[in-house]
N, C-alpha and C positions, 0 to 999 in steps of 0.2 A: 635465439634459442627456441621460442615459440611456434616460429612461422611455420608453416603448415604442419603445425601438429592440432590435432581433435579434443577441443576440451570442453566436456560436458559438466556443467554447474546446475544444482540443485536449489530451489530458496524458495521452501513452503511456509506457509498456507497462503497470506494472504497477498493484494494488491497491491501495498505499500513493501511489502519486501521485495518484491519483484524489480518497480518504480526506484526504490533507494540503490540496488544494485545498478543502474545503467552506467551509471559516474564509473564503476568498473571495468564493466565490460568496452565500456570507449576507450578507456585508458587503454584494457590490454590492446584494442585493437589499432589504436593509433602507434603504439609502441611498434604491435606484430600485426601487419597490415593481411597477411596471409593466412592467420589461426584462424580456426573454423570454431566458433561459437552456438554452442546448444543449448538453450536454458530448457530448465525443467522445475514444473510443479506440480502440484495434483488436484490443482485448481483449476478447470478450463478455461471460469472467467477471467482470471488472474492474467494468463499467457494472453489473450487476445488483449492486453492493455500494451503490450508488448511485443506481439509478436511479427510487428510490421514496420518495427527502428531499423532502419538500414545495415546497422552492425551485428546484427543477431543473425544471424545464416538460419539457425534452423531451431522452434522448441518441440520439447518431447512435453506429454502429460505423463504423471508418475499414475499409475493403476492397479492395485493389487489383487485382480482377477488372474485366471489362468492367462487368459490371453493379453490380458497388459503386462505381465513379467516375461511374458514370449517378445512382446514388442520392446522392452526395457532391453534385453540380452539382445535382439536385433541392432538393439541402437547402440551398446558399449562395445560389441564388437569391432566397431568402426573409433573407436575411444583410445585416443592417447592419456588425456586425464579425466579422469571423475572426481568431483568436490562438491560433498555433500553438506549443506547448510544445518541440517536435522539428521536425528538418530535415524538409518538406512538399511538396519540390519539384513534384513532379505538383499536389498540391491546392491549392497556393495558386493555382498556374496556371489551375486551375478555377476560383476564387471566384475569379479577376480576368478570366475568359472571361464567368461568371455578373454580372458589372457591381457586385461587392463591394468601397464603395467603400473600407472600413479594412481595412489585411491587414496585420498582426505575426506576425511569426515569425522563427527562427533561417535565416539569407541564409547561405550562404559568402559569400566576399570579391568573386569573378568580379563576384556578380549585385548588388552591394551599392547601387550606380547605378542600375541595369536598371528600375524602377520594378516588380520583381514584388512588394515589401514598400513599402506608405507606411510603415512601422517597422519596419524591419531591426534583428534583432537577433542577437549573435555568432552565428557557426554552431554552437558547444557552449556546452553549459551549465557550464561552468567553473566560475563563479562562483556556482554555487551551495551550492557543497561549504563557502562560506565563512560560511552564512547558515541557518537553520531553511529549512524546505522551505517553509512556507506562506506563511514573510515573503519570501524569493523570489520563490513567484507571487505576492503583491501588489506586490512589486515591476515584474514582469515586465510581468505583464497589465494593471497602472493605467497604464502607459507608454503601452501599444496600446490603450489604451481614451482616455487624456489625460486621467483622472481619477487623484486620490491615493486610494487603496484602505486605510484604517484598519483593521485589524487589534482587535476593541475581546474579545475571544473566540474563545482558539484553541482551544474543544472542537472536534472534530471530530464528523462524524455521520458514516451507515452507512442503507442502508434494514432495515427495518425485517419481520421473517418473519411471513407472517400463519398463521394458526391453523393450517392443513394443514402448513405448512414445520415450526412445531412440533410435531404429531402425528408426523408423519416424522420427525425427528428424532428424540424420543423411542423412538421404534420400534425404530430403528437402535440406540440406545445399550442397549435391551433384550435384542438379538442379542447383541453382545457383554458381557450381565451386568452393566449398568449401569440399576438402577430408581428411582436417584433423582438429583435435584443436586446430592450429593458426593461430586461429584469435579473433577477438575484435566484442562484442556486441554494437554496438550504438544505443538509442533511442531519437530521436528529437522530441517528442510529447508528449502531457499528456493532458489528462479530465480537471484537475483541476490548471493546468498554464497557463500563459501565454506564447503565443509562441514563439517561437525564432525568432528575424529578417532570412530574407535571408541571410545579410553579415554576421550574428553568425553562420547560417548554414553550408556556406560556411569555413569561420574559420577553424571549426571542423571537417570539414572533410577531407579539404586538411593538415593539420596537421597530423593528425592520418593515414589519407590514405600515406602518405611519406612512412611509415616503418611496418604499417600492413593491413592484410587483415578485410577491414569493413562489417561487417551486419548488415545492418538497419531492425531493428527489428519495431512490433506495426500493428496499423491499415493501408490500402493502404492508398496512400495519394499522389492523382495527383499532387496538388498543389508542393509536394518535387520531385516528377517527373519530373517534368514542369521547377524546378529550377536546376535540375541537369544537363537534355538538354539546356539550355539556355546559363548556365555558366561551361557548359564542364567540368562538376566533374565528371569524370570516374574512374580514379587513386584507386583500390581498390577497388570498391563498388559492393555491394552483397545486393539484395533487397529480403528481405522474408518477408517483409509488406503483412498480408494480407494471409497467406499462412500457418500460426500456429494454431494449439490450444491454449489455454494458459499451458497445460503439456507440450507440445511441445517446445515451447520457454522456460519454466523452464530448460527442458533437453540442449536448446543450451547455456545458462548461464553457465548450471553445465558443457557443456565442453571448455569453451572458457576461454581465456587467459584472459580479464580484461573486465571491460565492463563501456561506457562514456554515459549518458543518463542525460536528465534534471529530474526535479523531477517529479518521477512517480515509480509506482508499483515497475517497476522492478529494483530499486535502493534495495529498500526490501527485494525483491528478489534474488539480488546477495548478501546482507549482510545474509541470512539464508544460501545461501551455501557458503560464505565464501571467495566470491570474491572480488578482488578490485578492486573501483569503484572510479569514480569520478562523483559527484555528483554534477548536477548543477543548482543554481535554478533560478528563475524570481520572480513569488508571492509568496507568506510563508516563513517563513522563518528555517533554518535550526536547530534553538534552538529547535522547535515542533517535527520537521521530520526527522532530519538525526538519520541514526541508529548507533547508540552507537559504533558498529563495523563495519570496512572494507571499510567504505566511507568518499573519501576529500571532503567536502563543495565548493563549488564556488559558490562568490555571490557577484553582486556589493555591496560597502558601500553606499545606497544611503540614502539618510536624508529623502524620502517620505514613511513615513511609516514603515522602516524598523525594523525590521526584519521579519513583520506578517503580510505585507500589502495585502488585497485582494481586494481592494477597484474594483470592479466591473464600474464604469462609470470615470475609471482613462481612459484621453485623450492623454496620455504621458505615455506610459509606455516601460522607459526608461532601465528598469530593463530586457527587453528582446533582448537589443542591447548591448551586452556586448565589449567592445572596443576588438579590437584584441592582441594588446599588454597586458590587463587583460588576456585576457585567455591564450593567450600560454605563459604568464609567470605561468598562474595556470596549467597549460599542463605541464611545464616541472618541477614544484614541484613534480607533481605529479609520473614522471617518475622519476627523482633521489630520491624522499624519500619514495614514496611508492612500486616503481615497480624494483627497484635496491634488 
């Protein structure tokens, strides 16, 4: 039914939505070896984690300039289906200007009639909080597509850094006094958590710094500079905040021994290459987000909200001050049963 038909998929903002839809997009394409696949975000960094898996034909960036809606209506023209992850209002209107005849996506209620969606679906993704992320989008997008989407493999993938991304990258790791691959990726930050107290921070790195070489990977962040001088956390620490591409840092993942990060992209991203991770979160919870493979969850049990809480005007959130005895009891599970 699919086969050389055009179908363009949307799944903003971040990295890890991107990374948790591939288990999909494999599927359709091992089903419909001839559908042309086109993801789309409005992230640029997001699509280059991506945009070089063999089964992706082609991504668009979502841009709401004059001339990225010109580029948008270019690209649904050529659109058998469009299936929007997030509310699209301008763009679906385009791909139903462009004569696109399947459009899914999240409707408010007004438009639910209005014929701008043949599959209208809620306006928020509620329900997703109740489901892994990937069986979600096979749920979602099989709707809008009117096929069941099997799930048979949920590795995920990542593209793939060619030789120069690795030279580069090894280059950088040499700046900061790192000449070989032993050592440990850390990430203390994310877009879309809350952050780590300083006594977690601390925690984790004096921990991990005892017995390996650390790289604090992500964007600079005086503020973790400021706390490192302050509380004399040297033991180990390798700062390349600030100093990567996002190929780049894919490349330091694929060389490094294990990697400790709170929840963000590159949890993702060490599960597409294969690495082991510990994972650890604050808001969301790990039922939605942890990837099927290669990562231990760590997360307090706490009774507010848990396990999907994002509550945005929380006063307390207590989820980011992880006790020390919690964690390095989840620190040394981690190393006798996943790193043994």
């Amino acid at each position: 039914m699919l086969n050389h038909k055009r179908i363009f998929i949307e799944s903003s903002p971040g990295i890890g939505d991107l990374i948790e839809l591939t288990p999909v997009l494999r599927a359709i394409k091992e089903k419909y070896p001839a559908a042309i696949l086109t993801v789309c975000s409005r992230n640029p960094f997001s699509l280059e984690t991506i945009d070089r898996i063999p089964y992706i034909d082609a991504t668009h960036r979502m841009d709401g300039s004059p001339w990225g809606r010109w580029k948008s209506f270019l690209c649904f023209l050529k659109q058998d289906y469009v299936l929007f992850n997030s509310y699209q209002g301008a763009l679906v209107r385009l791909a139903r200007l462009a004569g696109v005849r399947h459009r899914a996506g999240n409707c408010k209620e007004k438009h639910w009639n209005s014929g701008m969606f043949t599959v209208p679906y809620p306006y928020t993704n509620q329900d997703s909080i109740n489901i892994h992320e990937t069986d979600y989008f096979a749920q979602k997008f099989g709707k809008g597509l009117g096929e069941r989407i099997e799930i048979k493999d949920y590795q995920v993938d990542v593209s793939e850094p060619n030789e120069a991304e690795m030279q580069s990258a090894k280059s950088i790791l040499e700046e900061v006094g790192i000449e070989d691959d032993n050592y440990v990726i850390v990430n203390l930050y994310a877009n879309t958590s809350i952050d780590f107290s300083n006594d977690t921070i601390e925690t984790i790195l004096r921990y991990w710094g005892k017995s390996h070489k650390l790289v604090l990977t992500g964007k600079r962040n005086e503020k973790l500079e400021a706390l490192l001088r302050e509380r004399q956390i040297s033991q180990n620490i390798h700062l390349v905040m600030g100093k990567t591409s996002i190929m780049e840092m894919i490349a330091m993942v694929k060389m490094c021994k294990f990697v400790v990060s709170i929840d963000t992209g590159i949890i993702h991203i060490a599960s597409a290459l294969r690495k082991k991770t510990l994972g650890i979160w604050t808001q969301g919870g790990p039922v939605e987000w942890l990837p099927k493979h290669h990562v231990m969850p760590c997360k307090l049990p706490l009774e507010c909200g848990l396990p999907h809480c994002k509550d945005p005007h929380c006063t307390d959130p207590k989820c980011a001050r992880l006790p020390k005895d919690f964690l390095e009891e989840h620190f040394r599970k981690f190393e006798t049963e996943w790193l043994q």
